[in-house]
C-alpha positions as a Python dict, from the first residue, in 0.01 Angstrom:
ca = {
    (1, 'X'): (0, 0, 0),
    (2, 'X'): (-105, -165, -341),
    (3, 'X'): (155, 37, -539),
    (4, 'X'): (442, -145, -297),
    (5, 'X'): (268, -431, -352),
    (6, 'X'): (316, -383, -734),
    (7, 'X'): (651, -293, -711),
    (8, 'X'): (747, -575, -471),
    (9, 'X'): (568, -842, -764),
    (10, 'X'): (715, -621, -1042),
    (11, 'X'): (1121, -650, -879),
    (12, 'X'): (1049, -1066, -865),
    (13, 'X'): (918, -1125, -1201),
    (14, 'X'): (1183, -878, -1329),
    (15, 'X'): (1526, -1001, -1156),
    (16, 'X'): (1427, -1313, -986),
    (17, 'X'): (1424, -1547, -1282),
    (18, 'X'): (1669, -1785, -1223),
    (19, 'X'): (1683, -1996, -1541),
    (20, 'X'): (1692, -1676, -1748),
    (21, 'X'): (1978, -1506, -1525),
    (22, 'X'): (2163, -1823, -1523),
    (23, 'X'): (2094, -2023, -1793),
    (24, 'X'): (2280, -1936, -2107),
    (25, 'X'): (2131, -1993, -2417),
    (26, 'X'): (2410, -2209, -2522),
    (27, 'X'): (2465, -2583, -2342),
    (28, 'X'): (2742, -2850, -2351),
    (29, 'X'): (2617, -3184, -2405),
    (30, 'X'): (2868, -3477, -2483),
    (31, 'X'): (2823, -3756, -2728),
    (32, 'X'): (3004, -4073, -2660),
    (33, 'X'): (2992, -4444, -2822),
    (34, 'X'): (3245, -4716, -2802),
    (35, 'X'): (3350, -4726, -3186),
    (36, 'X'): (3425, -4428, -3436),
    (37, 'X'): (3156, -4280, -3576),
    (38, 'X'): (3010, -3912, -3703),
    (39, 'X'): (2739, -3733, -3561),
    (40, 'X'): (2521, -3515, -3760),
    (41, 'X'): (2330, -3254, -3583),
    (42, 'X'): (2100, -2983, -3760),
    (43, 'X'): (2328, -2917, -4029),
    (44, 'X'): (2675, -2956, -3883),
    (45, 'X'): (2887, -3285, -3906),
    (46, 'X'): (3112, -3337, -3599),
    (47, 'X'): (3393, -3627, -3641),
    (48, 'X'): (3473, -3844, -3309),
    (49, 'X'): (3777, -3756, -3151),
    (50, 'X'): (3863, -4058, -2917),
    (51, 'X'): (3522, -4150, -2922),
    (52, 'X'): (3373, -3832, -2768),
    (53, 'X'): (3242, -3463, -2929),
    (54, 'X'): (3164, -3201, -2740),
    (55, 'X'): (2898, -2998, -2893),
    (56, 'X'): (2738, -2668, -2798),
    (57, 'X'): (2368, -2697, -2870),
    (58, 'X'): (2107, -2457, -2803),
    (59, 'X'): (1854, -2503, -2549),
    (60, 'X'): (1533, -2582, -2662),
    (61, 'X'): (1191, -2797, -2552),
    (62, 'X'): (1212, -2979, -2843),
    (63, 'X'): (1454, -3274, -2839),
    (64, 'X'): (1781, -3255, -3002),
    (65, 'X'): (1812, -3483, -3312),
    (66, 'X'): (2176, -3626, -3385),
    (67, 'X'): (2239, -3899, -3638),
    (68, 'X'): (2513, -4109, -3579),
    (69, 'X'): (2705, -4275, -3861),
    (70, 'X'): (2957, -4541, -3797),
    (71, 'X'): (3068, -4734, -4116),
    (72, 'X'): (2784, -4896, -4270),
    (73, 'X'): (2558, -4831, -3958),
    (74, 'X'): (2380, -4521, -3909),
    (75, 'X'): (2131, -4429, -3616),
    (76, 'X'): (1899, -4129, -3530),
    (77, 'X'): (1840, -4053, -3202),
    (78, 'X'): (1633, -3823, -3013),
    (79, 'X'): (1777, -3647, -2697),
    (80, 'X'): (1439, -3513, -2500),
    (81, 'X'): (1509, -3172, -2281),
    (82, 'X'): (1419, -3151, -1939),
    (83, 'X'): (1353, -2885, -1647),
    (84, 'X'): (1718, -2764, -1586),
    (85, 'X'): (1822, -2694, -1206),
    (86, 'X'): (1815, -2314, -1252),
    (87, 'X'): (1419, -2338, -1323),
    (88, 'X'): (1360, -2559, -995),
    (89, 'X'): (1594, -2309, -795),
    (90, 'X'): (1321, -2066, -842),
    (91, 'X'): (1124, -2226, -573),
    (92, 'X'): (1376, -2170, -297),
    (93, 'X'): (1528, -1817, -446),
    (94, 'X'): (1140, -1686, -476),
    (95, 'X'): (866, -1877, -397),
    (96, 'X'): (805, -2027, -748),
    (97, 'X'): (752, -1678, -898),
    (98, 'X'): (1064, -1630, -1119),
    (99, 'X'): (892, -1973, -1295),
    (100, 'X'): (609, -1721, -1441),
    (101, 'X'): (885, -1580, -1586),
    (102, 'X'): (1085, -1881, -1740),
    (103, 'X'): (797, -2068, -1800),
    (104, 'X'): (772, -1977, -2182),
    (105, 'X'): (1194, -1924, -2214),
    (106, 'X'): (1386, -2189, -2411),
    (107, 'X'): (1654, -2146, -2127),
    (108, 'X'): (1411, -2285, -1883),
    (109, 'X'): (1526, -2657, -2057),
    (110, 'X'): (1876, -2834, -2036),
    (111, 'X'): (1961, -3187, -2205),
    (112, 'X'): (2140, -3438, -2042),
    (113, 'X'): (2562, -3317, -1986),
    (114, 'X'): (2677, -3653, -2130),
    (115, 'X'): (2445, -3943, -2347),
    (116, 'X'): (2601, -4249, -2463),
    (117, 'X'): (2514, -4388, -2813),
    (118, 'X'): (2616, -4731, -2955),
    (119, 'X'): (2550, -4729, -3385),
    (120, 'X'): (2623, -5090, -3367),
    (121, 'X'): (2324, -5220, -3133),
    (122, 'X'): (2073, -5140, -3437),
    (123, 'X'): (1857, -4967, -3153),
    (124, 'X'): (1729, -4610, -3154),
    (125, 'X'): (1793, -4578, -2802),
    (126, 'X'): (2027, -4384, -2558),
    (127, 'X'): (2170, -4450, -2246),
    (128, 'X'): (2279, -4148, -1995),
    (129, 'X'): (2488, -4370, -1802),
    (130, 'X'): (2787, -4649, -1925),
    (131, 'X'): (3041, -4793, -1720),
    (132, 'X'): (3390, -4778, -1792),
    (133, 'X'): (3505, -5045, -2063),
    (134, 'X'): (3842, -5072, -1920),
    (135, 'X'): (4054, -5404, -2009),
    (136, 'X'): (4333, -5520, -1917),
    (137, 'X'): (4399, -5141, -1739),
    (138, 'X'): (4450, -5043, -1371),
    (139, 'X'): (4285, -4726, -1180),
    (140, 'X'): (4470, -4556, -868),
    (141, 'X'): (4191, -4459, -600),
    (142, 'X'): (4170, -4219, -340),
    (143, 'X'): (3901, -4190, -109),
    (144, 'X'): (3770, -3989, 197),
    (145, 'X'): (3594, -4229, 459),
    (146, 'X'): (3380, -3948, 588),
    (147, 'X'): (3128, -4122, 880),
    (148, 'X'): (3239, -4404, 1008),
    (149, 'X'): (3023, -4650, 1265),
    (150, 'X'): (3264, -4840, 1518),
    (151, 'X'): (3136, -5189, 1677),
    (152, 'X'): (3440, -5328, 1895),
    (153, 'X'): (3484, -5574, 2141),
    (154, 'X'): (3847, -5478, 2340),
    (155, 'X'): (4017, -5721, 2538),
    (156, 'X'): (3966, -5691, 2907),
    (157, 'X'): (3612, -5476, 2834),
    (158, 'X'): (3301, -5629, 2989),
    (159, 'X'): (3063, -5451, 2721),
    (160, 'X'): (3084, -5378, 2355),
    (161, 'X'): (3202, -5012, 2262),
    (162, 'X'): (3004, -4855, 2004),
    (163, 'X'): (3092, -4503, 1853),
    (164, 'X'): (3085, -4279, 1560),
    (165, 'X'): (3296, -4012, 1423),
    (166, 'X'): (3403, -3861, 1079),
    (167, 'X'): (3730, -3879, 887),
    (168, 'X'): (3990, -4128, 757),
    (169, 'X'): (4186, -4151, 441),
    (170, 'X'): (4193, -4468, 213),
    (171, 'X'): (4402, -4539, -100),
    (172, 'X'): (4362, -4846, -357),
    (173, 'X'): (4482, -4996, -681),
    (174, 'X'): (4239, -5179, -910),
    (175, 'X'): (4268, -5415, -1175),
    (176, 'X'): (4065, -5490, -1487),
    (177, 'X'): (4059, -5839, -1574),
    (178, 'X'): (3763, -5839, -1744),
    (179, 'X'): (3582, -5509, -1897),
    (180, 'X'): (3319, -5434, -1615),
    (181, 'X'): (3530, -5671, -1343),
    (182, 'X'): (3797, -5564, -1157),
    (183, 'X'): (4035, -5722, -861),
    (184, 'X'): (4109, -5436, -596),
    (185, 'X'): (4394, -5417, -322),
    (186, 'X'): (4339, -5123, -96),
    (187, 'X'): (4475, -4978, 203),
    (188, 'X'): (4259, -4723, 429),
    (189, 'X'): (4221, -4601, 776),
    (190, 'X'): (3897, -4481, 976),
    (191, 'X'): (3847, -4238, 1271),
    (192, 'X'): (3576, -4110, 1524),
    (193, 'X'): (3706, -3804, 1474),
    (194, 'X'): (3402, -3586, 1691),
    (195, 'X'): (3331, -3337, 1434),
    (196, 'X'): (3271, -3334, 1056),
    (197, 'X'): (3504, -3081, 962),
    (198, 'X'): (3891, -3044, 1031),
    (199, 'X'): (3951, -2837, 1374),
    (200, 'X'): (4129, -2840, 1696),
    (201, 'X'): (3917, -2997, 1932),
    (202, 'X'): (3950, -2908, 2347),
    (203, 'X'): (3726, -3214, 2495),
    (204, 'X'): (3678, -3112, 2908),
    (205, 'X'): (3520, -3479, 2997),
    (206, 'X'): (3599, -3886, 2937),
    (207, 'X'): (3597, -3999, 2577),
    (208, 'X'): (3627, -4264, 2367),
    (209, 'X'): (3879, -4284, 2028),
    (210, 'X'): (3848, -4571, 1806),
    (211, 'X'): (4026, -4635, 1487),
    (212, 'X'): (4070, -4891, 1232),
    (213, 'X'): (4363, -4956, 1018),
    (214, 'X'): (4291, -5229, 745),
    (215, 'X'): (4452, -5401, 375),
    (216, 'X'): (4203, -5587, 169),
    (217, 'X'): (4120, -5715, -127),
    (218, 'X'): (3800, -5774, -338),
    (219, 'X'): (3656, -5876, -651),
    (220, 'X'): (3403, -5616, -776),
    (221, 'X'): (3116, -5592, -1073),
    (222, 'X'): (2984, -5313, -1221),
    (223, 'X'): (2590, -5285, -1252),
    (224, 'X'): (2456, -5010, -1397),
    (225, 'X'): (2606, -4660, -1182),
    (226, 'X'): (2712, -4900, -912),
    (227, 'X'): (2978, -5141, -834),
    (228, 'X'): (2955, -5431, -571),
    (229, 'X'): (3279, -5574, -423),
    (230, 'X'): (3345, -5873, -191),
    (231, 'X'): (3621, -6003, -53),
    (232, 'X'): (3865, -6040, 255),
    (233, 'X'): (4025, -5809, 483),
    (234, 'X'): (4289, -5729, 793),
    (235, 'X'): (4259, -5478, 1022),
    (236, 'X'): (4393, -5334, 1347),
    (237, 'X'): (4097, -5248, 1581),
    (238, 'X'): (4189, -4950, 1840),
    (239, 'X'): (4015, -4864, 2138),
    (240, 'X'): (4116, -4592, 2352),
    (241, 'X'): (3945, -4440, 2711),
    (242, 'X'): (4068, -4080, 2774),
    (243, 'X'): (4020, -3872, 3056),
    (244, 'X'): (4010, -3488, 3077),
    (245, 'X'): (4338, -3330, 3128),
    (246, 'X'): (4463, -3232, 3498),
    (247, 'X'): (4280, -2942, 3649),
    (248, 'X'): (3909, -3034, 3492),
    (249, 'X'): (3625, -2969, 3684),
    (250, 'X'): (3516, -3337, 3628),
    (251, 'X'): (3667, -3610, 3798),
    (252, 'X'): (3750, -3923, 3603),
    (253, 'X'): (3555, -4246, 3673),
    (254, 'X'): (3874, -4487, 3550),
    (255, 'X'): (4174, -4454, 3437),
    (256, 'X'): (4287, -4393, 3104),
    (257, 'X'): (4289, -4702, 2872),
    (258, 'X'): (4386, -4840, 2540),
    (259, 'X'): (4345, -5161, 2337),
    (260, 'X'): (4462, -5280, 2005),
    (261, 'X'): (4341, -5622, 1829),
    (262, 'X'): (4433, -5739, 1490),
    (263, 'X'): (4147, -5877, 1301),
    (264, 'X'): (4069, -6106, 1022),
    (265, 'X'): (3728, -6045, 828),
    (266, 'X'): (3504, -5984, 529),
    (267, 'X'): (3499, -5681, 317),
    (268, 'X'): (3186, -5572, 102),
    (269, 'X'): (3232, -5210, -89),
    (270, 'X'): (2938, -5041, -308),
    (271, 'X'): (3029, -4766, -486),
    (272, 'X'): (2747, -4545, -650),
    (273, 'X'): (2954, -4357, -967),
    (274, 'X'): (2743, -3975, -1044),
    (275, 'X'): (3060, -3964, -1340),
    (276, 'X'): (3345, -4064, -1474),
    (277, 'X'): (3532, -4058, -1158),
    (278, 'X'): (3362, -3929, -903),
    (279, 'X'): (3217, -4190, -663),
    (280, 'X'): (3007, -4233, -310),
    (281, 'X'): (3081, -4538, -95),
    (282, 'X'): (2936, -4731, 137),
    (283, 'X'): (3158, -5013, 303),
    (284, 'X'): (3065, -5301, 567),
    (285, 'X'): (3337, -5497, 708),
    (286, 'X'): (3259, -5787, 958),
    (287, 'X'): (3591, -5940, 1180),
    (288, 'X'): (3508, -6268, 1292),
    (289, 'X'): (3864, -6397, 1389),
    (290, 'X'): (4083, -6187, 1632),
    (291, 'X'): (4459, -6267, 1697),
    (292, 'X'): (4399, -6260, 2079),
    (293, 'X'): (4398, -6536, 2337),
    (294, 'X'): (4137, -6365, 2591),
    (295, 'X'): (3877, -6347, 2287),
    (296, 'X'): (4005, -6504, 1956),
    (297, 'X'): (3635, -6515, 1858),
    (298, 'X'): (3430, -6221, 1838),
    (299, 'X'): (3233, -6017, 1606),
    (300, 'X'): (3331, -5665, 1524),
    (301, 'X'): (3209, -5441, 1244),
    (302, 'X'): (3317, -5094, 1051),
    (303, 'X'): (3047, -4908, 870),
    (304, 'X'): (3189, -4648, 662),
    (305, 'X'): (3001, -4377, 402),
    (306, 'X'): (3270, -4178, 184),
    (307, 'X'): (3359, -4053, -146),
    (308, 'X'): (3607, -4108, -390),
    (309, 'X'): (3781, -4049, -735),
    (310, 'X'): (3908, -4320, -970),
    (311, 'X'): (4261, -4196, -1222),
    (312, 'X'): (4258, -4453, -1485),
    (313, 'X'): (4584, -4519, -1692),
    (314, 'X'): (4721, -4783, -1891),
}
C-alpha cells in the first residue's frame, strides 16, 4: 500500500505543476505613456512606437526595472511580480500540491500584461490601469444585455408584472468632448428570454414575455476602470400573457394577452472596463411618464447586467 502511495505523491509533484507546465519562461508585458519616450530595460533600449512597446521579459521574483526617458525627463520604475494564475490553479487541478513544486520556479511569477508610465509627472510610480485619452474622437459600441430584471405596469393589469430573463442586443455611438467625458446616443433592446443560452424553447404551461425597446442618451465620466452615465431615455414597454398551445394537458386560466406602452424616463449606465475594450455593464432605467390615458403616471424600471466592446476611430 505505501509504495502506491509513493507513486500516487510521486505522479503529482512530477506532472501536476501547473505554473511550470504552463508558464513559459518568457512573458509579454506592455509599456505605455502618453508622450514619446525610450525605455531601457537590463541592457536593451526599446523606442516607442505609438506610444506602446511590447517587450518579452523573463519571469522572475524580483521586479523588473525599466527606465523611461522622454526628452529631458527620465524615470526608473520598478514593476513588482506577482503569483501568476497558473500557480493558484494548482489548488483546484491538485489540492495545492503541484505548489511544492513551483514554489522555488521563477515561472511561478508573472508581471502585470500592461503598466502605464507617465516621464512627465516627475513620480516614480506606475499605474496598471488608464483610461482612454480620447478627444475630440467617437467609439461605435456593441453590447450583449445578458440578464435583464422587468418591473411593468400594463394597461388594463390590476397588479405589477415582474420577470426576468436573459438576452437582448444594444448598439451605441459615443462622443468625446472632453478627454475622459463623452456624450452617448444608443439604441438597445432587452428580453426575458427563459434560458441563458440560445435554444429552441417548447414551454407546456402560461407564461409571461416582456421586452423593452429603448433610444437614449447620456453624458458619462470616466473614474478610474469605470464610467458613470446619466441621462434620458424612450422606451416601448411589452407585456405579453401566453397560453400553452392547443392539446396541453393544462388548461388556461385567461386568455392570451398583450400590452405595449411607450415610456419616457431616466437612464443611468456603469460600465466596469477589465481593458481596452472590453467592458461589463450594469444599467437602471426608471419610466416615470407613460403615453397612455388609463395610467399616464406610473413607475416602471429595467435592470440590465451585460457586456460590451468599444471600436474607437477618428
Amino acid at each position: 500500500m505505501a509504495k502506491y502511495i509513493i507513486l500516487f505523491l510521486a505522479l503529482a509533484f512530477g506532472f501536476s505543476s501547473c505554473a511550470t507546465i504552463l508558464n513559459g519562461r518568457k512573458e509579454r508585458v506592455d509599456i505605455i505613456t502618453p508622450v514619446p519616450a525610450r525605455a531601457v530595460v537590463g541592457q536593451d533600449t526599446f523606442h516607442f512606437s505609438d506610444s506602446r512597446i511590447r517587450l518579452r521579459v523573463d519571469r522572475s521574483e524580483q521586479p523588473l526595472v525599466v527606465k523611461l526617458l522622454a526628452g529631458d525627463f527620465a524615470n526608473e520604475y520598478h514593476v513588482f511580480s506577482r503569483n501568476s494564475f497558473a500557480y493558484w490553479l494548482n489548488l483546484y487541478a491538485n489540492y495545492g500540491l503541484g505548489m511544492i513544486v513551483d514554489f522555488n520556479s521563477p515561472r511561478r511569477y508573472s508581471y502585470p500584461r500592461r503598466v502605464y508610465l507617465n516621464p512627465l509627472d516627475g513620480r516614480s510610480n506606475y499605474t496598471l490601469w488608464q483610461p482612454p485619452l480620447h478627444d475630440q474622437e467617437f467609439t461605435f459600441r456593441i453590447e450583449i444585455p445578458y440578464i435583464n430584471l422587468f418591473h411593468l405596469r400594463p394597461d388594463f393589469e390590476p397588479n405589477i408584472r415582474a420577470s426576468g430573463g436573459f438576452w437582448g442586443l444594444a448598439i451605441g455611438l459615443d462622443y468625446y468632448h472632453q478627454p475622459q467625458q463623452f456624450l452617448s446616443l444608443n439604441l438597445g433592446a432587452q428580453t426575458n428570454f427563459i434560458v441563458p443560452v440560445p435554444a429552441v424553447v417548447d414551454i407546456q404551461q402560461e407564461y409571461e414575455v416582456m421586452r423593452s425597446e429603448s433610444v437614449s442618451f447620456t453624458n458619462n465620466h470616466w473614474l478610474g476602470r469605470f464610467t458613470v452615465g446619466y441621462g434620458l431615455s424612450f422606451s416601448n414597454y411589452t407585456w405579453e400573457f401566453r397560453s400553452p398551445a392547443f392539446g396541453s394537458p393544462i388548461p388556461p386560466t385567461r386568455r392570451p394577452a398583450e400590452r405595449a406602452t411607450l415610456a419616457i424616463g431616466l437612464e443611468m449606465p456603469v460600465h466596469f472596463y477589465t481593458g481596452d475594450h472590453f467592458y461589463f455593464k450594469f444599467l437602471y432605467r426608471p419610466s416615470f411618464w407613460r403615453f397612455s390615458r388609463i395610467r399616464p403616471v406610473g413607475y416602471e424600471h429595467l435592470v440590465s447586467l451585460g457586456f460590451g466592446w468599444d471600436i474607437f476611430f477618428r
